[in-house]
TORDREN-26030 format. One record per residue (C-alpha): x, y, z. Coordinates in steps of 0.25 Angstrom, whole numbers, padded with zeros to 4 digits, always signed. Example, Ala and Ser with C-alpha at 12.3 -4.5 7.8 and 13.67 -1.06 7.14 Angstrom:
+0049-0018+0031
+0055-0004+0029
// end
This chain:
+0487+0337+0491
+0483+0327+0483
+0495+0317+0485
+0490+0305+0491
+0476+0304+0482
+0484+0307+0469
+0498+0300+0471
+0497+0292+0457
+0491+0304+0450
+0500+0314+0454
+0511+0305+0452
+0506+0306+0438
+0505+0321+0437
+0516+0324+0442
+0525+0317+0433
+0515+0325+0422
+0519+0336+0425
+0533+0334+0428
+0531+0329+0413
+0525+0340+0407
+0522+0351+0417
+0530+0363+0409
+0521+0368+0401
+0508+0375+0400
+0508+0389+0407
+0497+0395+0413
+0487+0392+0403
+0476+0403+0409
+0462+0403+0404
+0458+0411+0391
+0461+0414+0376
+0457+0412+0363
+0463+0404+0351
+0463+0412+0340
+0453+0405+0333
+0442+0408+0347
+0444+0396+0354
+0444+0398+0369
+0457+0393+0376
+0456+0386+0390
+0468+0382+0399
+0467+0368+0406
+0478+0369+0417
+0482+0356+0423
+0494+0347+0429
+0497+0335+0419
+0508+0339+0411
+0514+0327+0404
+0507+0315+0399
+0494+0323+0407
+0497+0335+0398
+0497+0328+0384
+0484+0320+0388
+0477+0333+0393
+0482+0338+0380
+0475+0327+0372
+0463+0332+0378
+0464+0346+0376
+0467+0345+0361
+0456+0334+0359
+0446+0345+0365
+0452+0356+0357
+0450+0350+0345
+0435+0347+0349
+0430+0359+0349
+0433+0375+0342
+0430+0383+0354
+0439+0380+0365
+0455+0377+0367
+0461+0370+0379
+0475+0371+0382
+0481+0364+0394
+0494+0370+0404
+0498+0363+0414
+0501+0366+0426
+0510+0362+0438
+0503+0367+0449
+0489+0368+0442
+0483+0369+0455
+0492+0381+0460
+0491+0387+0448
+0476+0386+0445
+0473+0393+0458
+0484+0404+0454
+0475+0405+0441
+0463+0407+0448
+0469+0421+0454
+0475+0426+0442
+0467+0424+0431
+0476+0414+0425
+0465+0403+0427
+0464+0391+0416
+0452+0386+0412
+0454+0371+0414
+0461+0363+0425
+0464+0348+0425
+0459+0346+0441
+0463+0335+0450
+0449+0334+0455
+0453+0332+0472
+0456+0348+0469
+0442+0351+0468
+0438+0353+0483
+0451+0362+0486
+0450+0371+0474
+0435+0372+0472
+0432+0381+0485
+0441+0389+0481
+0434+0395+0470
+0444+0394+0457
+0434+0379+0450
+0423+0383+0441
+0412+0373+0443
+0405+0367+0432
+0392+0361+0437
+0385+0372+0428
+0392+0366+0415
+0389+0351+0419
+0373+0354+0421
+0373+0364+0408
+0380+0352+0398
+0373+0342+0406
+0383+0333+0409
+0382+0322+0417
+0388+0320+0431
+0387+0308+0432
+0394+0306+0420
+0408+0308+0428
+0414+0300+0441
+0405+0306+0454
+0418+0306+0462
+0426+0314+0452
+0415+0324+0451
+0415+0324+0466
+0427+0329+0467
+0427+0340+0456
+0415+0346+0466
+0417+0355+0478
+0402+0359+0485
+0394+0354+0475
+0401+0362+0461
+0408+0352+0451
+0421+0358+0447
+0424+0351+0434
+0423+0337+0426
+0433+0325+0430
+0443+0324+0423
+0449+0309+0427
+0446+0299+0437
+0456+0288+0442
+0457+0281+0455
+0465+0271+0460
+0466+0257+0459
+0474+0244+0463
+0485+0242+0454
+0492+0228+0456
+0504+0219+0449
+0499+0209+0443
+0511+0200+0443
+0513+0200+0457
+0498+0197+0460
+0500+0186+0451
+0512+0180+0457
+0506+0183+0472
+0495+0175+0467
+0483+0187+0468
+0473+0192+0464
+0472+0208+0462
+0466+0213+0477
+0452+0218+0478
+0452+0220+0495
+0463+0225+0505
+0465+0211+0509
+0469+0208+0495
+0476+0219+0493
+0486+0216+0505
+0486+0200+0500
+0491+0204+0487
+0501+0215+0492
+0508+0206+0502
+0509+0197+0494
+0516+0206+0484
+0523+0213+0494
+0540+0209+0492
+0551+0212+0502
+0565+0211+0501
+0570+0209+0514
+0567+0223+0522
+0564+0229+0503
+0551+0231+0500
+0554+0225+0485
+0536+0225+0479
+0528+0231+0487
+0513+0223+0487
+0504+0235+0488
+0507+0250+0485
+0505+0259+0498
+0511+0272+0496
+0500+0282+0494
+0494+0287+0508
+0483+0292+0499
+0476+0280+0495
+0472+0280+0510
+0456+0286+0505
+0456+0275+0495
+0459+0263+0506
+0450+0271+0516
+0437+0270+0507
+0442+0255+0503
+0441+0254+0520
+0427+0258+0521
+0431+0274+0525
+0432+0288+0519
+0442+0299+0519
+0431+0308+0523
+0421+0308+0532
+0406+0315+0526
+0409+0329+0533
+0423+0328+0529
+0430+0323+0539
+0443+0313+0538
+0439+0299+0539
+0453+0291+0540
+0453+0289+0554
+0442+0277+0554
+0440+0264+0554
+0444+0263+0539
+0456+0273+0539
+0461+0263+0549
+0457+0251+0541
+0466+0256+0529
+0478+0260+0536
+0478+0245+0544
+0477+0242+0530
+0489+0248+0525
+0497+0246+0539
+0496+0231+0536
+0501+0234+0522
+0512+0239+0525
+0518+0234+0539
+0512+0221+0540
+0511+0216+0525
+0523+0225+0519
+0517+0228+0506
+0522+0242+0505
+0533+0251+0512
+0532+0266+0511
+0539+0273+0500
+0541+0259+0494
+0539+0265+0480
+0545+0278+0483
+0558+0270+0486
+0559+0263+0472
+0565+0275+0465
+0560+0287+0454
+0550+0283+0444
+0550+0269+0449
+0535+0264+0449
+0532+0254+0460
+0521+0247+0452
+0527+0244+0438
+0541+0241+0443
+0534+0231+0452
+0538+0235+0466
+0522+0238+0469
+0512+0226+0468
+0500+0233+0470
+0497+0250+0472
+0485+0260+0470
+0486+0269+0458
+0479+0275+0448
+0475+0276+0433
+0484+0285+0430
+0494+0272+0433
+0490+0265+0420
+0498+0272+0411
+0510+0271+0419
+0509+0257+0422
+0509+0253+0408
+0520+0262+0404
+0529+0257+0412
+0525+0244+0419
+0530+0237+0407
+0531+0223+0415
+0519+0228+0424
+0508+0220+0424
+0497+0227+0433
+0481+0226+0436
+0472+0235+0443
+0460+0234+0453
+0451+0243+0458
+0455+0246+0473
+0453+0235+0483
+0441+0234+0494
+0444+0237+0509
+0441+0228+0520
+0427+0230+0520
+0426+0230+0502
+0425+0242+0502
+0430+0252+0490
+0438+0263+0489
+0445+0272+0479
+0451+0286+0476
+0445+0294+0464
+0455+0304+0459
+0456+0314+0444
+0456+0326+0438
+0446+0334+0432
+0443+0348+0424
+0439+0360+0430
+0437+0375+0426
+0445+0386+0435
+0436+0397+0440
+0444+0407+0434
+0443+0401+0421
+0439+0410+0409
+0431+0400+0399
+0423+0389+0409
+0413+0387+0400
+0425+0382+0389
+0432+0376+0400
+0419+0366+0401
+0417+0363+0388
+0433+0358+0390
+0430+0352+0401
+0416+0344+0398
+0423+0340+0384
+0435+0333+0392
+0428+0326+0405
+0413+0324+0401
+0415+0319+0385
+0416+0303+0385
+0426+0303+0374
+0435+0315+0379
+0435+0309+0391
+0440+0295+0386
+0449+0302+0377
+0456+0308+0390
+0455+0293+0397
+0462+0289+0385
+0474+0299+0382
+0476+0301+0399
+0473+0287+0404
+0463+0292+0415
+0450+0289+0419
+0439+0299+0415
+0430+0306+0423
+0418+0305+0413
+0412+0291+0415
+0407+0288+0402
+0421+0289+0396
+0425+0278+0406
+0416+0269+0402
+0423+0269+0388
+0430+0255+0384
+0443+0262+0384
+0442+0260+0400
+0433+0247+0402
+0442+0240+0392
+0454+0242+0399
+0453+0235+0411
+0463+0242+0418
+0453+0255+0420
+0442+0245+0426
+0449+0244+0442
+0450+0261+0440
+0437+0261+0435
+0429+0254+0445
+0437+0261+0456
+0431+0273+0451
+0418+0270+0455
+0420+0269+0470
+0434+0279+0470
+0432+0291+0478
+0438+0306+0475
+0444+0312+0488
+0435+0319+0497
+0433+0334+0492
+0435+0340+0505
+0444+0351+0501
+0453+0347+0511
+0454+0335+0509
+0466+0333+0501
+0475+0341+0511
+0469+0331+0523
+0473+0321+0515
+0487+0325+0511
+0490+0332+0524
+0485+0324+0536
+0482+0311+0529
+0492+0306+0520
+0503+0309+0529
+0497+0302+0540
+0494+0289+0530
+0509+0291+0528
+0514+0290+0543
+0506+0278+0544
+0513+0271+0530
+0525+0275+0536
+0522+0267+0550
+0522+0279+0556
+0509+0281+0561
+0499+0271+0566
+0484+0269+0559
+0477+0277+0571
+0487+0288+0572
+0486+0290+0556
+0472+0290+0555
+0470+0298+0566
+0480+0309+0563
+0476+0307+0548
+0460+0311+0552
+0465+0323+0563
+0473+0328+0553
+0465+0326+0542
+0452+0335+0547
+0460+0344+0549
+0465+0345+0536
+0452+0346+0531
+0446+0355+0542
+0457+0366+0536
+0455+0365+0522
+0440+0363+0522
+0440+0376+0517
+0449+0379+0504
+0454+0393+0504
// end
């Protein structure tokens, strides 16, 4: 469900786990060492790279303390499995969240909050990303600590800029100036496309850069409007009038061919998780990044996304489980130690004010994004709205098969209805 929001981060996980998915088994709560130690199970997702990172973590921790283990298993369907756990006593203790989860699975009873540890160790709130926080809360009950924060921003080649004679966009207008200009045809080919318009999902990102929301306050969609329109005029003129983009364009260049570093993209939105990549295998890439351009009216807008820690219900050692969880997410220095070894924001504030991120100037357009980045609406239908009535609507319209008013229109119908069925999680 959560394709369109996390297209970049999934991309990621899965080839994790395609890496390193094999092991871990089921990894329930409970034990002893034989020298006392309590033994907790942290189930998660990331095999791979994600595995020996979390691992990093885990042996730091267990080598900080005498009284509690931590072993990690992952999982291939953690969220399957997890709520399979929660029925026959096989629950861990620990799961590495994806935070938009948190409205689906809180109702249902199986996430154990963890407001009365925050008040008793008197930790401070404020100490972490509001948004993030937000979206680890279902009626008013945090359900755990974030983890990571990432959001998009502009990437860009700086070569072509250059040679369109550029400056890196900071409005639409700019953005559409720039990606024509970097746009190449060959006769009917599409050869470099200007501006990267294959993920649907970045729809609530351009809708808050258009003065709108995806939700109205009592939960309503809010697509078909005055800003819904204004984005899809915008990306209409993109792609039939301007010829920046064609759909499937980067689909079409073949496995493991990535558009950006082999130069057949000028310009796409991605994330943090990207760096790493980038600079692995863009060996001739030279690339800059801006925090994400200003609509039509200058106003911002961006997409907050991450994982977090939480503590199942069924979990035989919560109290341990926090300690595990406070030491990770709530320490300055663990929590650069993770931003170090895994290359991801942190959730914990104070560590991101560490040099290691203000002297690298490629965290600054991702930081200040933060600051003005919105988590999804925590609506527990929200994510099936958006995967079931929205994107494929946003789709048909890419595809020039739907105008703007049909689109939006079907896309709101639809989309209430959605959330009108799955207001309530079973």
């Amino acid at each position: 469900m959560k394709k369109a929001w996390m297209m970049g981060m999934a991309a990621v996980l899965v080839l994790a786990m395609l890496a390193g998915c094999g092991g871990g088994g089921s990894g329930a709560s409970g034990g002893k060492t034989a020298d006392g130690k309590t033994v907790l199970t942290l189930w998660g997702d990331w095999g791979g790279d994600g595995q020996a990172q979390i691992q990093t973590m885990l042996d730091a921790f267990n080598k900080s303390q005498d009284k509690i283990q931590v072993k990690y298993a992952v999982q291939q369907d953690v969220i399957t499995k997890f709520l399979t756990s929660a029925t026959n006593g096989q629950t861990p203790d620990i799961v590495f969240w994806d935070r938009w989860r948190t409205a689906l699975y809180a109702p249902k009873n199986v996430l154990h909050s963890v407001d009365e540890y925050i008040e008793r160790d008197g930790l401070n709130r404020e100490d972490f990303y509001s948004e993030a926080l937000k979206e680890l809360t279902y009626q008013d009950k945090l359900y755990g600590l974030p983890l990571t924060v990432d959001t998009r921003a502009l990437f860009y080649n700086k070569k072509m800029l250059a040679e369109a004679g550029m400056e890196p966009p900071k409005t639409w207008d700019d953005l559409e100036t720039a990606a024509k200009a970097m746009t190449k045809w060959n006769g009917n080919k599409l050869t470099t496309a200007g501006m990267s318009l294959g993920d649907p999902g970045l729809f609530s990102m351009y809708i808050q850069q258009a003065g709108g929301s995806m939700l109205t306050e009592d939960n309503k969609v809010n697509v078909n409007t005055d800003a819904g329109k204004e984005v899809l005029n915008f990306w209409g003129r993109l792609m039939n009038e301007d010829k920046v983009y064609k759909v499937g364009f980067e689909e079409g260049l073949g496995e493991g061919a990535d558009a950006f570093v082999t130069g057949k993209v000028a310009m796409l939105y991605t994330g943090p998780w990207m760096l790493s990549t980038y600079d692995k295998y863009g060996k001739d890439l030279e690339y800059g990044i801006v925090p994400p351009v200003t609509g039509p009216n200058g106003d911002k807008g961006g997409n907050m996304g991450g994982f977090g820690l939480v503590i199942p219900q069924g979990s035989k050692h919560p109290d341990e489980a926090w300690e595990f969880i406070k030491w990770w997410t709530a320490n300055k220095d663990n929590a650069l130690l993770w931003a170090k070894t895994s290359q991801n924001i942190p959730g914990f504030r104070p560590a991101v004010e560490d040099p290691y991120f203000s002297e690298d100037e490629r965290w600054k357009p991702f930081l200040e994004a933060l600051e003005f980045a919105k988590v999804r609406p925590t609506h527990p239908g929200y994510s099936v709205m958006e995967e079931n009535a929205l994107i494929p609507n946003l789709e048909l319209f890419l595809q020039n098969k739907q105008s703007v008013d049909d689109t939006l229109q079907k896309a709101q119908t639809e989309g209430d209805k959605q959330l009108a069925e799955n207001a309530t999680v079973q």
